[in-house]
KOLMAR-401192 format. One record per residue (C-alpha): x, y, z. Coordinates in steps of 0.1 Angstrom, whole numbers, padded with zeros to 4 digits, always signed. Layout:
REM KOLMAR-401192
XYZ...
This chain:
REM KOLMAR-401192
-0400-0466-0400-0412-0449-0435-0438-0426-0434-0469-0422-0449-0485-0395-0469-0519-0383-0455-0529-0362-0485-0515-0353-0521-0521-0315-0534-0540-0315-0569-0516-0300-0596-0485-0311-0574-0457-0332-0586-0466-0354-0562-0495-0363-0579-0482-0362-0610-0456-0391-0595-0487-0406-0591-0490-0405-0553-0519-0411-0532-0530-0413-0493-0518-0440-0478-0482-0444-0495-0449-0444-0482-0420-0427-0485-0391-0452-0477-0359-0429-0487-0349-0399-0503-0310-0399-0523-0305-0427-0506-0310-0423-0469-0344-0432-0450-0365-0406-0446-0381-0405-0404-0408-0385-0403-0415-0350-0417-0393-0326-0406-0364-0353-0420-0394-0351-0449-0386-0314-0454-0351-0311-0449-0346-0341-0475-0366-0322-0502-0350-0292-0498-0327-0299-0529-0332-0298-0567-0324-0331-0577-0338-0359-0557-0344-0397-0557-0370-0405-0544-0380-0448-0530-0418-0452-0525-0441-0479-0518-0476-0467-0537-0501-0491-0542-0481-0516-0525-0454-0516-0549-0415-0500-0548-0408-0475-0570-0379-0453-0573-0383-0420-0595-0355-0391-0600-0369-0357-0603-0360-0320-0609-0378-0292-0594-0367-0253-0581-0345-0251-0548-0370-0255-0516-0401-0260-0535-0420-0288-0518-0431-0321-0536-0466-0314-0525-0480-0338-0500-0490-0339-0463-0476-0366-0440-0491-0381-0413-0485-0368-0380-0452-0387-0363-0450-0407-0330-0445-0383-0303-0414-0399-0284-0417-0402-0247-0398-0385-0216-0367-0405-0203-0369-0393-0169-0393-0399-0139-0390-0367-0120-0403-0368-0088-0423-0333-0093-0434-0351-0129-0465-0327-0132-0483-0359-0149-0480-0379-0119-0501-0357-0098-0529-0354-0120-0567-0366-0112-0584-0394-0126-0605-0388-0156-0586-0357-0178-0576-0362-0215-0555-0389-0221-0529-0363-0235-0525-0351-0202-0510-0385-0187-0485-0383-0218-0448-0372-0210-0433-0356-0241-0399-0361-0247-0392-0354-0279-0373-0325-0294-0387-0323-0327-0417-0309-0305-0390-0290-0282-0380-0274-0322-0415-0268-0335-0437-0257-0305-0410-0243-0278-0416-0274-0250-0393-0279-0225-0374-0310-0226-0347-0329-0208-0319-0343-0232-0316-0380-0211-0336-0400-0237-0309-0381-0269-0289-0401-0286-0259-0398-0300-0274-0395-0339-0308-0372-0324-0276-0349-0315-0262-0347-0345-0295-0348-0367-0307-0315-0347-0270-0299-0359-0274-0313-0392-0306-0299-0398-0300-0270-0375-0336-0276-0351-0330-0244-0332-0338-0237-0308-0345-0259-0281-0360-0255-0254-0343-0281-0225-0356-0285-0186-0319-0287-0171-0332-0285-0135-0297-0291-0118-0262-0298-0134-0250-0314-0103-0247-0356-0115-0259-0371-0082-0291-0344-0076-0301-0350-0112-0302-0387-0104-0320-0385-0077-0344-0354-0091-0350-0369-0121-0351-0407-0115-0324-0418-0139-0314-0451-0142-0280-0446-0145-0258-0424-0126-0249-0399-0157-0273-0389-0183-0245-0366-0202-0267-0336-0196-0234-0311-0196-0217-0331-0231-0247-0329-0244-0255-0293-0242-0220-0283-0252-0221-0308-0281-0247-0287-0289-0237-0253-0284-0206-0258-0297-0224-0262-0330-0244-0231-0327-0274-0244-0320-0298-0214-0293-0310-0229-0266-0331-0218-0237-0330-0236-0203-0357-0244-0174-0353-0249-0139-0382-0262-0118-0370-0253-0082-0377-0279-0057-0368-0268-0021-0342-0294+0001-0331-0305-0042-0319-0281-0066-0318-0251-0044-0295-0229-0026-0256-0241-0032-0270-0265-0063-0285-0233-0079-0254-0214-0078-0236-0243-0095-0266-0250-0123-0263-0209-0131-0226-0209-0131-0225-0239-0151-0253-0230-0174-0231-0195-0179-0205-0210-0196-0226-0217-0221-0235-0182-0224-0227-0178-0259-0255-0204-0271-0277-0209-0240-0298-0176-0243-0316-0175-0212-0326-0198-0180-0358-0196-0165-0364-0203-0128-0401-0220-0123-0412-0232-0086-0424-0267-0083-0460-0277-0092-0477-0298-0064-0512-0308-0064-0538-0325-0038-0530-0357-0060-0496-0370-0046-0502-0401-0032-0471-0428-0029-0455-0401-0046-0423-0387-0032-0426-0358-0001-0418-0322-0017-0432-0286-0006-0434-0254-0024-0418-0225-0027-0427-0204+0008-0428-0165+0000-0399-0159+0023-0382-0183-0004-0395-0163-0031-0384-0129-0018-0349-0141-0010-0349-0158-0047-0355-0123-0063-0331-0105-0048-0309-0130-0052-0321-0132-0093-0318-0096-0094-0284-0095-0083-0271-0121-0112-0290-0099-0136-0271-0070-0128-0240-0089-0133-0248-0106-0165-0262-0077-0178-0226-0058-0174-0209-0086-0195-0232-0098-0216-0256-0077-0225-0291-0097-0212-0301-0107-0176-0297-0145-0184-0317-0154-0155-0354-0151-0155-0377-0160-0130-0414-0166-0136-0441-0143-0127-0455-0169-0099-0421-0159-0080-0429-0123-0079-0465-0132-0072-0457-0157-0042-0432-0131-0029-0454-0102-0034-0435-0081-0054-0440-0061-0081-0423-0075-0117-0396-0058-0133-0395-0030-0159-0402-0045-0193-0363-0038-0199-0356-0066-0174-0375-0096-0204-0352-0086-0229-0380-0086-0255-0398-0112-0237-0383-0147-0253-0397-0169-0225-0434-0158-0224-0450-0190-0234-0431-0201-0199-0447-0176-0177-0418-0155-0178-0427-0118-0183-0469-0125-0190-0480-0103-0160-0456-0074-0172-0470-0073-0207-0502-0075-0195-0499-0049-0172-0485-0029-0199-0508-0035-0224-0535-0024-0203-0522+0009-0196-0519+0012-0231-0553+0005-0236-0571+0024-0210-0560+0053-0229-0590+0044-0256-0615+0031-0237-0645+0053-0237-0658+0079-0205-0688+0059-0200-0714+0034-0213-0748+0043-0222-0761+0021-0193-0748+0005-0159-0736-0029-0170-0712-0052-0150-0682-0077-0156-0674-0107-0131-0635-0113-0142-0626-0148-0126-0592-0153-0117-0564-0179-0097-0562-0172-0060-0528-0163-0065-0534-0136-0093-0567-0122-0077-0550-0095-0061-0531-0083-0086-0565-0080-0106-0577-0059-0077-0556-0038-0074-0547-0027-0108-0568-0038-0130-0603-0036-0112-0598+0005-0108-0589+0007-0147-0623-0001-0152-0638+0014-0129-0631+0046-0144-0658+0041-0171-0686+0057-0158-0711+0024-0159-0689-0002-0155-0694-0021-0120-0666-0050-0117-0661-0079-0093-0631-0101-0092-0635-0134-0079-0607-0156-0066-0619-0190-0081-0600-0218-0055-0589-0250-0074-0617-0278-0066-0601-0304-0094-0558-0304-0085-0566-0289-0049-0562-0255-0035-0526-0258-0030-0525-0249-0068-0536-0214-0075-0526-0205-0109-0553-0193-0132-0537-0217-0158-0550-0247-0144-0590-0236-0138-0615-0260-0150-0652-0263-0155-0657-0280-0119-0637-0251-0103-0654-0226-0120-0691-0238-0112-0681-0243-0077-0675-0205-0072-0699-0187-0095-0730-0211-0092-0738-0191-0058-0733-0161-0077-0758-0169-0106-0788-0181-0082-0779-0143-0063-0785-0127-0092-0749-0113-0088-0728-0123-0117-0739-0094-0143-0739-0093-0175-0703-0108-0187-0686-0130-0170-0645-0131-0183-0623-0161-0176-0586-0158-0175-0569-0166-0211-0555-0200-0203-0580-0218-0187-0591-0237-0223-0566-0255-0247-0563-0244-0285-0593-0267-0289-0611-0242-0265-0619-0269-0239-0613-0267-0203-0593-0295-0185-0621-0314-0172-0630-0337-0202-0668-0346-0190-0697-0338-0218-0713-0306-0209-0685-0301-0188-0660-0287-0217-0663-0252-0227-0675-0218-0217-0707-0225-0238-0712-0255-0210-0706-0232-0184-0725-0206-0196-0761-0231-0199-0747-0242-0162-0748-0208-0146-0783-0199-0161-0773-0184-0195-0753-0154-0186-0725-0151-0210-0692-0168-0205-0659-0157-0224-0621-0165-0220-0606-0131-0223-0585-0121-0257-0563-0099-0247-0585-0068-0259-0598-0048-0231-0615-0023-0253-0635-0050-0275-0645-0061-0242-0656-0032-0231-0672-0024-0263-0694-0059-0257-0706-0050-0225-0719-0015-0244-0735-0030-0272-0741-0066-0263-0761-0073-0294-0733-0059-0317-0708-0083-0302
């Protein structure tokens, strides 16, 4: 299908072509062009031919222009291509009624694996998505393995046929030196003990491209109904999964330089251990997956306390809100950080999951409804403060909580809900926020 431009730049040869919104691009040197990272690639050389339908004619022009300069236009955003699996621990399958409709959308596609880092399973490749991703070198991806064992897939993932080529696949693509970084969601009774030895063994033999494999536990909400029986991750499992982890480290580490295995910071946190040494991330490559986050942070507070002041000019205090599974970890070594400015009174409040159900305690997944359900008592108590800090990725990039009801979106909403006392997501900068709670006006 051709694409269509969204937008011409003035001065551009674009518009000099005589180009305008709504035209299409039907092929570039002769081949069809899919949507605008083929766009990109396409126009990367000098000389170019270029088949358009503007104004609802076909015209066909051949232009010169400097290596890599770009033709000056804005596409429209492509079709987002849907997941070929139907896991049974699909995240999307357990959520409530009544979220954003992007939430209910299973993404598939690895142009977005490419661009944005999302994890994807390769069922729903074919044979030329494989080798347009070499050709144009789309690396890396980012690919939700889960198990290498054929008949545990199958049943994991809900494949209509028996073999989705996950293993000729990923050496297809390895072999041709594209990075790639791997995901498993551990489901216990599915993927784990025996079948997690095989997926890392297997997974290690493609050491050379496969950079790293992250272990995740399974996701379960209060909103599995008809939907198959799973359980979490018990600590015990959790313990005994980062010895284990730590072990394989060790022994990558000797022969290839990098732990290879990664385990998210909810593992350490179910097991009650403390996380590794940043040395153990490797420069932190799987962040964005929960892999490493609590380190950082930790570090980067430690780094910061070193600047924040003795004491503020008056007694002010700070409500930080947090998952019930990272509450004590904000206790006890964050809450005594700032209690050593002289002023500063801080209360951290595990906030229980009232929208996916308290089996899910991640601060990731916190919402509006959650929120006002644990800090409304607060507010009428007079007990909140003067700042009240929500964890960092409670909002999307749109700054909107999960919910999706008017006046139930943003910490604006919640702010007018809990009386007016001021309601931020935290930025990462302890000292600006301390800085705010000194000279509220200022900030």
């Amino acid at each position: 299908m051709p694409v269509r431009i969204a937008s011409v730049d003035p001065g551009s040869l674009a518009e000099t072509l005589g180009w305008a919104p709504g035209d299409q691009i039907l092929a570039i040197n002769g081949e069809p062009v899919e949507d605008e990272l083929d766009f990109r690639f396409k126009t990367s050389d000098e000389r170019l031919t270029l088949r358009v339908r503007t104004g609802g004619q076909l015209a066909e022009e051949t232009v010169e222009k400097e290596p890599d300069a770009g033709l000056g236009v804005e596409l429209e955003e492509f079709r987002i291509k849907t997941c070929g699996d139907d896991c049974v621990f699909c995240f999307v399958d357990q959520n409530p009624v009544g979220l954003r409709d992007t939430l209910y959308f299973r993404d598939g596609d690895f142009r977005m694996s490419f661009l944005y880092g999302n994890y994807i399973t390769v069922t729903n490749l074919r044979d030329r998505d494989l080798e347009r991703i070499v050709e144009q070198r789309l690396s890396p991806l980012y690919v939700s393995v889960h198990c290498t064992d054929d008949d545990v897939r199958a049943e994991m993932m809900g494949h209509r046929t028996l073999r989705d080529r996950q293993g000729e696949k990923l050496r297809f693509l390895a072999d041709h030196g594209i990075e790639l970084h791997a995901q498993i969601v551990l489901v216990p009774g599915y993927n784990d003990g025996a079948q997690l030895v095989k997926t890392i063994l297997d997974l290690y033999d493609l050491e050379e491209q496969l950079y790293s494999v992250s272990i995740v536990p399974v996701g379960l909400t209060a909103h599995r109904r008809a939907l198959t029986t799973l359980r979490p991750v018990s600590p015990s499992e959790a313990r005994q999964l980062a010895r284990q982890v730590a072990r394989w480290q060790d022994y990558f580490r000797e022969r290839i330089g990098r732990g290879f295995v990664y385990l998210s910071d909810e593992v350490y946190l179910l097991a009650g251990l403390d996380f590794p040494d940043e040395e153990a991330y490797d420069g932190y490559p799987l962040m964005e997956n929960g892999v490493g986050m609590s380190r950082d942070f930790l570090d980067e507070l430690a780094f910061q306390a070193e600047d924040l002041p003795d004491a503020l000019p008056e007694s002010r205090r700070v409500t930080l809100v947090s998952g019930t599974l990272t509450a004590p970890l904000l206790r006890d070594r964050v809450e005594p950080v700032l209690r050593g400015v002289e002023g500063l009174d801080v209360e951290v409040v595990a906030c229980e999951n009232r929208l996916f159900g308290e089996v899910v305690t991640v601060s990731g997944l916190l919402n509006f409804k959650s929120f006002l359900a644990e800090l409304k008592p607060r507010a009428a108590a007079g007990t909140l403060g003067d700042l009240v800090v929500l964890p960092p990725d409670c909002v999307n990039f749109e700054g909107l909580f999960l919910d999706n009801r008017p006046g139930q979106m943003t910490p604006d909403d919640l702010s007018r809900a809990l009386g007016g006392v001021e309601v931020v997501v935290f930025d990462g900068d302890w000292g600006a926020l301390v800085d705010r709670l000194a000279d509220p006006v200022a900030a």
